[in-house]
C-alpha positions in Angstrom: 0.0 0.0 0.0 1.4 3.3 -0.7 2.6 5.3 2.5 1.7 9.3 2.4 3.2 11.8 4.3 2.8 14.9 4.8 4.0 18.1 6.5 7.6 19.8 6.3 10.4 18.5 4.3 13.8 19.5 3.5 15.1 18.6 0.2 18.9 19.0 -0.6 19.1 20.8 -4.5 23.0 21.7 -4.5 26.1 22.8 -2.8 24.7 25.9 -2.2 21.0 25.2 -2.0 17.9 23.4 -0.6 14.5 23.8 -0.7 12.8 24.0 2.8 9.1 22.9 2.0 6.4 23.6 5.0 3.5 21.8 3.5 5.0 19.3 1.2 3.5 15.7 0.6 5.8 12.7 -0.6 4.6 9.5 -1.5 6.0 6.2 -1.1 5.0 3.0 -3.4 5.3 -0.3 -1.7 8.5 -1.1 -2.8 9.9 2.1 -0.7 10.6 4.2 -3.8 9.3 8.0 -4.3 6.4 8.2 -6.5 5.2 11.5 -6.5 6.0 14.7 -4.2 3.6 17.6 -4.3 5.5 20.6 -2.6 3.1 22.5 -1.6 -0.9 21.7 -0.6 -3.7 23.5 1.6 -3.1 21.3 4.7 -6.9 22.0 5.6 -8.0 19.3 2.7 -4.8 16.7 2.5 -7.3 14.4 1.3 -8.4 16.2 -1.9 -5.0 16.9 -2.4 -4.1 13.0 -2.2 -7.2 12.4 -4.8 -5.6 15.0 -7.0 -3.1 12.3 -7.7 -5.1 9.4 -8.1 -4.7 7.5 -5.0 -7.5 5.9 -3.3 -6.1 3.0 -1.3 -3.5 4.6 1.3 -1.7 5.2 4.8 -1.2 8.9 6.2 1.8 10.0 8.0 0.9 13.6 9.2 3.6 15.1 11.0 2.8 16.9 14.2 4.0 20.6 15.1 8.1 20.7 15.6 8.6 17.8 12.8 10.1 17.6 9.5 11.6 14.7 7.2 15.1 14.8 5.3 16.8 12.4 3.9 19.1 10.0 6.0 22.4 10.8 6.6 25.5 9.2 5.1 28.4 7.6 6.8 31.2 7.5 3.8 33.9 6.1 6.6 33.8 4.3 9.4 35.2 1.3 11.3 32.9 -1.2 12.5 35.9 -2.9 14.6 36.5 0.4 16.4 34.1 1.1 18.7 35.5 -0.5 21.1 38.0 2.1 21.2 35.9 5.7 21.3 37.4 8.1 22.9 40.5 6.5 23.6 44.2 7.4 22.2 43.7 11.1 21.4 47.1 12.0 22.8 48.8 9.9 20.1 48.8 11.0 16.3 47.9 8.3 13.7 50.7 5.5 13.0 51.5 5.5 17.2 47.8 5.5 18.2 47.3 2.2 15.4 50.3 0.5 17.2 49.0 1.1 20.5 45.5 1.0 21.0 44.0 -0.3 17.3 45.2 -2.8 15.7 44.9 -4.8 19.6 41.2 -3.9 19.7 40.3 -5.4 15.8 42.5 -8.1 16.5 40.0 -9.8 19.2 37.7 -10.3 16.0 39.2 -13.1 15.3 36.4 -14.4 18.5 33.0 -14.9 16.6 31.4 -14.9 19.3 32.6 -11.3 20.4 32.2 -10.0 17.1 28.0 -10.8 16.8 27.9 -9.1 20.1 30.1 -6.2 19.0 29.1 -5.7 15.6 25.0 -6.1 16.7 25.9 -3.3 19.3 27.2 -1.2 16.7 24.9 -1.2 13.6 22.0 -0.3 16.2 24.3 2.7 17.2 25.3 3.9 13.9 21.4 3.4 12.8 20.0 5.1 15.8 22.4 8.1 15.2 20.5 8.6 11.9 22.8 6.7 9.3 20.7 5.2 6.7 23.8 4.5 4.7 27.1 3.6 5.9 30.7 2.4 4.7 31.6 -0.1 7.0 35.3 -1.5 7.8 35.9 -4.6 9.2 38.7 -6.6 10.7 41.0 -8.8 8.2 38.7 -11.7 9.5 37.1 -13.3 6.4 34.1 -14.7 9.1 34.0 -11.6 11.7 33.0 -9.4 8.7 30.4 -11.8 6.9 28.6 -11.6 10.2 29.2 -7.5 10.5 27.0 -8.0 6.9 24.5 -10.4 8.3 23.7 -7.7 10.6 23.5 -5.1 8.7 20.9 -7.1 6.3 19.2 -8.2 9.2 19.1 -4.2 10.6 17.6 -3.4 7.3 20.6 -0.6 6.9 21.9 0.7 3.2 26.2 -0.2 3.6 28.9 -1.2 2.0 30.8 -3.5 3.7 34.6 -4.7 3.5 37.4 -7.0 5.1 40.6 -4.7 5.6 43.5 -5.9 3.2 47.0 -5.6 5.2 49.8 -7.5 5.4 52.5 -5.0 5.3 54.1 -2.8 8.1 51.8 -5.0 10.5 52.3 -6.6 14.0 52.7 -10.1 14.0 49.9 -10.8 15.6 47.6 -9.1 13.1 48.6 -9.2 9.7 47.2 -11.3 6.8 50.1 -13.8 6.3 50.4 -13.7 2.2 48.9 -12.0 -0.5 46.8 -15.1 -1.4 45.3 -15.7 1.6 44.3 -11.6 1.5 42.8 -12.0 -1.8 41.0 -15.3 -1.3 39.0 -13.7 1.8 38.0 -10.7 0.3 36.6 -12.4 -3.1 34.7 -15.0 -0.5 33.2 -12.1 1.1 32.3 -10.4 -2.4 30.6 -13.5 -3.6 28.8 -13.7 0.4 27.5 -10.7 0.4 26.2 -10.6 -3.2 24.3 -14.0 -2.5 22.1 -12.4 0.1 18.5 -11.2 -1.0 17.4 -8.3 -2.9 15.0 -5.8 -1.4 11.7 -5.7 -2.5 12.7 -2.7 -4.7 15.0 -5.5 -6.5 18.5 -4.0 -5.7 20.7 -5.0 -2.7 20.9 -2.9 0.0 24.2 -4.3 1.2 27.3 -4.1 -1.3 30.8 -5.8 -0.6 33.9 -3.3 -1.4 37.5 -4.1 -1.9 38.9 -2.3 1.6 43.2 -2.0 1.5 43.4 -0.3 4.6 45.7 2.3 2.9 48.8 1.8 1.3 51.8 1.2 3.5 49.6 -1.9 5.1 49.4 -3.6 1.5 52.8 -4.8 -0.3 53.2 -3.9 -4.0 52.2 -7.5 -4.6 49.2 -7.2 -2.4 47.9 -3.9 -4.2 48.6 -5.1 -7.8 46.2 -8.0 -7.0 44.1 -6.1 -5.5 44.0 -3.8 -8.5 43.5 -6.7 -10.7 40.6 -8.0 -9.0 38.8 -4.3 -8.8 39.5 -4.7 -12.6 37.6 -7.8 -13.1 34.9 -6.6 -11.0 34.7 -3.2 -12.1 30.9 -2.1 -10.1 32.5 -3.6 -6.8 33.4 -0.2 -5.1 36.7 0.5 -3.5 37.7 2.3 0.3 41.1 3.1 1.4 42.8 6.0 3.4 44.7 8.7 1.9 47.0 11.6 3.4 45.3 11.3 7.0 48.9 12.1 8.5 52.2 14.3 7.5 54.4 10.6 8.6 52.2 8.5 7.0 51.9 10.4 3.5 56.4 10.6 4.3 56.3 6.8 4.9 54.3 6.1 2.0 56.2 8.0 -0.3 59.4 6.5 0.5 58.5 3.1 1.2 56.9 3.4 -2.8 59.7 5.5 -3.8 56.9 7.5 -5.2 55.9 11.6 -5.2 52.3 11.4 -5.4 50.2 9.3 -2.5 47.4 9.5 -5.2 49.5 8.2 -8.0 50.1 5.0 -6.2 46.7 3.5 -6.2 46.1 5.2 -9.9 49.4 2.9 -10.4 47.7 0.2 -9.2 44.1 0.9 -11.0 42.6 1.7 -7.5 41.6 5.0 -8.4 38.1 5.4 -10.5 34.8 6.3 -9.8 33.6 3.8 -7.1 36.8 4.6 -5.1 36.4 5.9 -2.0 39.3 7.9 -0.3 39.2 8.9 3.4 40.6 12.1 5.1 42.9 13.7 2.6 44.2 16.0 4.9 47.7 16.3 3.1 47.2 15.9 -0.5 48.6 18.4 -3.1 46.2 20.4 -5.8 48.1 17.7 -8.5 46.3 14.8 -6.6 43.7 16.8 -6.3 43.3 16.9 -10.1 44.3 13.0 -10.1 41.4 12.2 -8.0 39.0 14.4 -9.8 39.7 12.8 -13.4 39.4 9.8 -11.9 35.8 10.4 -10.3 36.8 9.0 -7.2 35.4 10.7 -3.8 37.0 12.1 -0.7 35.7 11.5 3.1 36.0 14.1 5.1 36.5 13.1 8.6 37.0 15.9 10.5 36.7 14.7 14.0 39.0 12.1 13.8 41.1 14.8 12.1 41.1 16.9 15.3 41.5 14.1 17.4 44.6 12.4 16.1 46.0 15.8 15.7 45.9 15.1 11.8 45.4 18.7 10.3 42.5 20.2 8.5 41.6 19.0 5.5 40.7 21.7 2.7 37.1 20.5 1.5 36.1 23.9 0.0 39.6 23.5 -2.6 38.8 19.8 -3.3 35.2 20.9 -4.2 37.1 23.9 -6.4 39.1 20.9 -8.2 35.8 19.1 -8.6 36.5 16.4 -6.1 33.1 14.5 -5.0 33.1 15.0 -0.9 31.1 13.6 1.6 31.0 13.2 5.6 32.8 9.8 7.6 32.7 9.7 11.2 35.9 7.5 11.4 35.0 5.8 14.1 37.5 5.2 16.4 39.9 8.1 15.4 36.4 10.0 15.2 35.2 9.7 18.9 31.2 10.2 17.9 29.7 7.9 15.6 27.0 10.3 14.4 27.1 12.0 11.4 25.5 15.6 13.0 28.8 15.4 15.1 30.8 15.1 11.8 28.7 18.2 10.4 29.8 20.3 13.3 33.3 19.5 13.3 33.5 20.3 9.5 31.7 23.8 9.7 34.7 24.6 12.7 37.2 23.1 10.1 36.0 25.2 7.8 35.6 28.3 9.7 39.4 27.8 11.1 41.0 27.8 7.3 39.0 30.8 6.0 40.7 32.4 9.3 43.8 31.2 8.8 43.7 31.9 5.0 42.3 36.1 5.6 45.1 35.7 8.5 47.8 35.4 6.1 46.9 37.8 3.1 46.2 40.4 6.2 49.8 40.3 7.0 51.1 39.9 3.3 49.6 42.9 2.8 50.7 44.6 5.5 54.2 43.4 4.8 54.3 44.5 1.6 52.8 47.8 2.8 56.0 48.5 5.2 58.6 46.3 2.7 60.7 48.3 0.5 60.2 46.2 -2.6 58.3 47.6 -6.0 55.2 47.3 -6.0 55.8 45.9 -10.0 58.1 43.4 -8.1 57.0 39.9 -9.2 58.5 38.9 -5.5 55.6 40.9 -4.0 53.2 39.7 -7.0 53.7 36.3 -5.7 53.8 37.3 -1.8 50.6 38.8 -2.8 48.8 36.0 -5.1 45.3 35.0 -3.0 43.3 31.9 -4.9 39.7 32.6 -4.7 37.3 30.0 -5.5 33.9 29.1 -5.1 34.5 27.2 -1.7 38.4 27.2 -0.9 39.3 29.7 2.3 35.6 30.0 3.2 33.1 28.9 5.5 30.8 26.1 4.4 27.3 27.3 5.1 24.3 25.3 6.1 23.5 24.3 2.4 26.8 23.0 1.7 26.7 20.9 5.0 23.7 19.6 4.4 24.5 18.5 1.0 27.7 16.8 2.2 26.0 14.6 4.6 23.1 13.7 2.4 23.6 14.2 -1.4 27.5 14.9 -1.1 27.6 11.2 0.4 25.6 9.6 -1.7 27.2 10.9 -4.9 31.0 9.4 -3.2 29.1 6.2 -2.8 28.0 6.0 -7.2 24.4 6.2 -5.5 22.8 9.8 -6.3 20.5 7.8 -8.4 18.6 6.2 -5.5 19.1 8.5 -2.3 20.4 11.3 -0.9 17.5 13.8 -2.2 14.0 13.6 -3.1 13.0 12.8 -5.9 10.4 10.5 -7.9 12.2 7.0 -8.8 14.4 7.3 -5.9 14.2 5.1 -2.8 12.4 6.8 0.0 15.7 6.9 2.8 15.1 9.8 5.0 14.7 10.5 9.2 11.5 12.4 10.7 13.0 14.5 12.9 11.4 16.6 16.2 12.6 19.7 17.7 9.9 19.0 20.0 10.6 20.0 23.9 9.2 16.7 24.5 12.6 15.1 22.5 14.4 15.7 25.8 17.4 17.3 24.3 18.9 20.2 27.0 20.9 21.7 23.5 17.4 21.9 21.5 15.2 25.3 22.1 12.1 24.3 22.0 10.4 25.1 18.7 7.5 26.7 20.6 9.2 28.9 22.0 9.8 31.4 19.2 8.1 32.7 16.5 9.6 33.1 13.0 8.0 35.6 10.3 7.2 32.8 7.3 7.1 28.5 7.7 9.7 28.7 5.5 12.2 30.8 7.7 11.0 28.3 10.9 11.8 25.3 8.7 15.2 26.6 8.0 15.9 27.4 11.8 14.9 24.1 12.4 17.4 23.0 10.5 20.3 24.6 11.5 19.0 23.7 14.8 18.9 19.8 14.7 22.5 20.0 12.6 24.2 22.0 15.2 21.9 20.9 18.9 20.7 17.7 17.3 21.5 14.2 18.5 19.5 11.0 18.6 17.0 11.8 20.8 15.8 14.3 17.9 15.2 11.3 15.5 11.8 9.8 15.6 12.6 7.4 12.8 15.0 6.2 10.4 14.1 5.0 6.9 15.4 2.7 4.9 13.8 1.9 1.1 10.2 2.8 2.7 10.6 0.4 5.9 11.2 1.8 9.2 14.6 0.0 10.7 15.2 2.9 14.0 14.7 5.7 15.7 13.1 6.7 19.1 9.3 5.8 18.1 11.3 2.3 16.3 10.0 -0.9 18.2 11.6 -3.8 16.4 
């Protein structure tokens, strides 16, 4: 039976753009997918307005007062085999804080047993936290990770799930022990995951993807095969790390005797469209270019960026280059496995580089205004040069946030044409939210309280409110393909 419902949406349009619709109906066939949205009917006859369309047989979702639906947010990074670990190790930077406190906590995954009860613990988090997609890393356990997708099926999430390749620059007690026994487990998994059923709208909701942790964990040898088999299997997406760290980008490039941390997996024809590259904190405007031509997508993980004491990667010049970008919460480097967390954290990364960038040309200028060189000097001409672009050096607004967690993510994943937006055709994945008092969130100002001048302008506070004071208890439900699988009014 179709499923109507109606009352305030928000709709991401672009990078710079959504469209915040007070009185908006969407409806969703049984399969889950969008058939028809009507932006904007009389409220006072919603069922004149449903005739309008042709439906007679249906169920109505009427949001109350303090509610709105968006789509679902999009994890484009995160460890499954981590959480263990949140919160812990922030004192350490990346390569130390692996040593020390990670690769210990993903080798216990090897225990079945411990891994159902992890990984159940963890899907229900990620899901209650309003991911509707996700891109899931496991251990390098072959089993541990076909039961991380078992319940991820079973949970009813969207994901892409992969066994970490890594037998390089490993401790002894956690490293895959040759390159066949890496590859053998990760096609098993492939064929595993694509065995399981489709979804009613005849299209898996669970994907494998080839994972090489990132590339000073993978020999040449390992990486060429893996290259190979990406070849042969050319829709199978791929998800790897790239310059997270100033040591590790060093490390790489010498251990590859290469200049270019992109060039080596576009050596190894692991960069294309369905590659997915996380952080990117350290990578040069020529790999930015690389990556672009390529179509492959970037995860910004800011939090885990902060955290490990990484840097700040530059999301508005990737989107300049033409980089597809969306959000990862890196858990465990990322200490909150929501993606609202991941919002914040990028709009304070964001704000910090525009700073830092108006910093700089301040006191260029005011160098130059107290230097004795020419002002025809070409030294001064250079001193002086300031790159403007549409995003690079400035703050990423609410629209641009928005888009990265929804539409931005979906794009990095090769699946715009199915979710991230509203549209007819496109799988209904989406959270109703509440900025209700009753939500019992102290951050959240009740929507009650104030007054705004149009339903649009309320919408759009309400918003900015739930991205920035938002956290679970906000979520009423979370959609996936039509069916609800979480949220607080969720009873499984």
């Amino acid at each position: 039976m179709t499923t109507i419902y109606a009352g305030p949406v928000i709709n991401p349009q672009s990078l710079t753009s959504y469209l915040a619709l007070p009185r908006c109906l969407i409806a969703v066939d049984s399969n889950g997918n969008i058939l028809w949205i009507d932006p904007d009917v009389d409220n006072t006859n919603l069922p004149l307005a449903i005739a309008h369309h042709g439906v007679q047989a249906y169920t109505l979702v009427q949001l109350k007062p303090g509610e709105f639906i968006m789509p679902g947010l999009v994890d484009t990074h995160i460890h499954a085999c981590q959480f263990p670990n949140l919160g812990v190790g922030g004192d350490l930077q990346l390569l130390d804080w692996l040593t020390t406190y990670t690769f210990p906590a993903e080798s216990k995954f090897k225990d079945l047993d411990y891994a159902e009860r992890v990984y159940t613990d963890v899907v229900e988090r990620v899901i209650a936290s309003g991911t509707t997609t996700c891109c899931y890393y496991g251990s390098i356990h072959r089993d541990a990770t076909m039961r991380l997708a078992d319940i991820v099926r079973k949970k009813g999430q969207r994901a892409f799930v992969g066994k970490c390749n890594m037998n390089w620059h490993c401790p002894d007690y956690y490293v895959e022990k040759s390159v066949e026994e890496s590859i053998s487990a990760t096609v098993d998994l492939i064929r595993y995951v694509q065995s399981f059923p489709l979804s009613p709208a005849q299209e898996p909701l669970v994907h494998p993807v080839i994972t090489p942790r990132f590339a000073i964990s993978c020999t040449p040898d390992l990486l060429a095969e893996l290259g190979d088999l990406a070849e042969s299997m050319p829709q199978i997406a791929i998800q790897t790390h790239i310059s997270e760290n100033q040591k590790e980008v060093d490390d790489t490039l010498r251990f590859f005797n290469a200049d270019s941390y992109a060039g080596i997996y576009d050596k190894f024809k692991l960069l294309r469209h369905n590659t997915i590259l996380a952080h990117g904190v350290w990578l040069t405007e020529k790999e930015m270019d690389l990556i672009a031509e390529r179509g492959a997508g970037l995860s910004h993980c800011p939090t885990s960026n902060f955290y490990l004491n990484s840097g700040m990667a530059r999301v508005g010049l990737l989107l300049d280059h033409g980089v597809k970008v969306g959000l990862g919460s890196d858990v465990s480097g990322g200490y909150n496995p929501s993606i609202l967390h991941a919002i914040q954290m990028a709009s304070v990364a964001s704000k910090m580089l525009a700073i830092q960038s108006e910093s700089k040309k301040c006191n260029c200028e005011r160098e130059h205004e107290h230097s004795d060189i020419s002002s025809d000097s070409a030294e001064v001409e250079q001193h002086l040069k300031h790159k403007e672009g549409r995003f690079a050096n400035k703050r990423l607004g609410v629209a641009t946030l928005l888009y990265l967690a929804t539409k931005g993510g979906a794009e990095v994943c090769c699946l715009q044409d199915r979710i991230g937006s509203f549209e007819p055709g496109k799988a209904f994945d989406a959270l109703l939210v509440s900025v209700r008092s009753e939500s019992g969130n102290p951050a959240m100002w009740s929507f009650d309280l104030e007054r705004e001048p149009s339903p649009e302008s309320k919408l759009q506070q309400w918003l900015e409110r739930f991205l920035f004071c938002g956290d679970n208890r906000n979520i009423n439900k979370v959609i996936v393909q039509g069916t609800v699988i979480g949220g607080q009014e969720y009873q499984a």
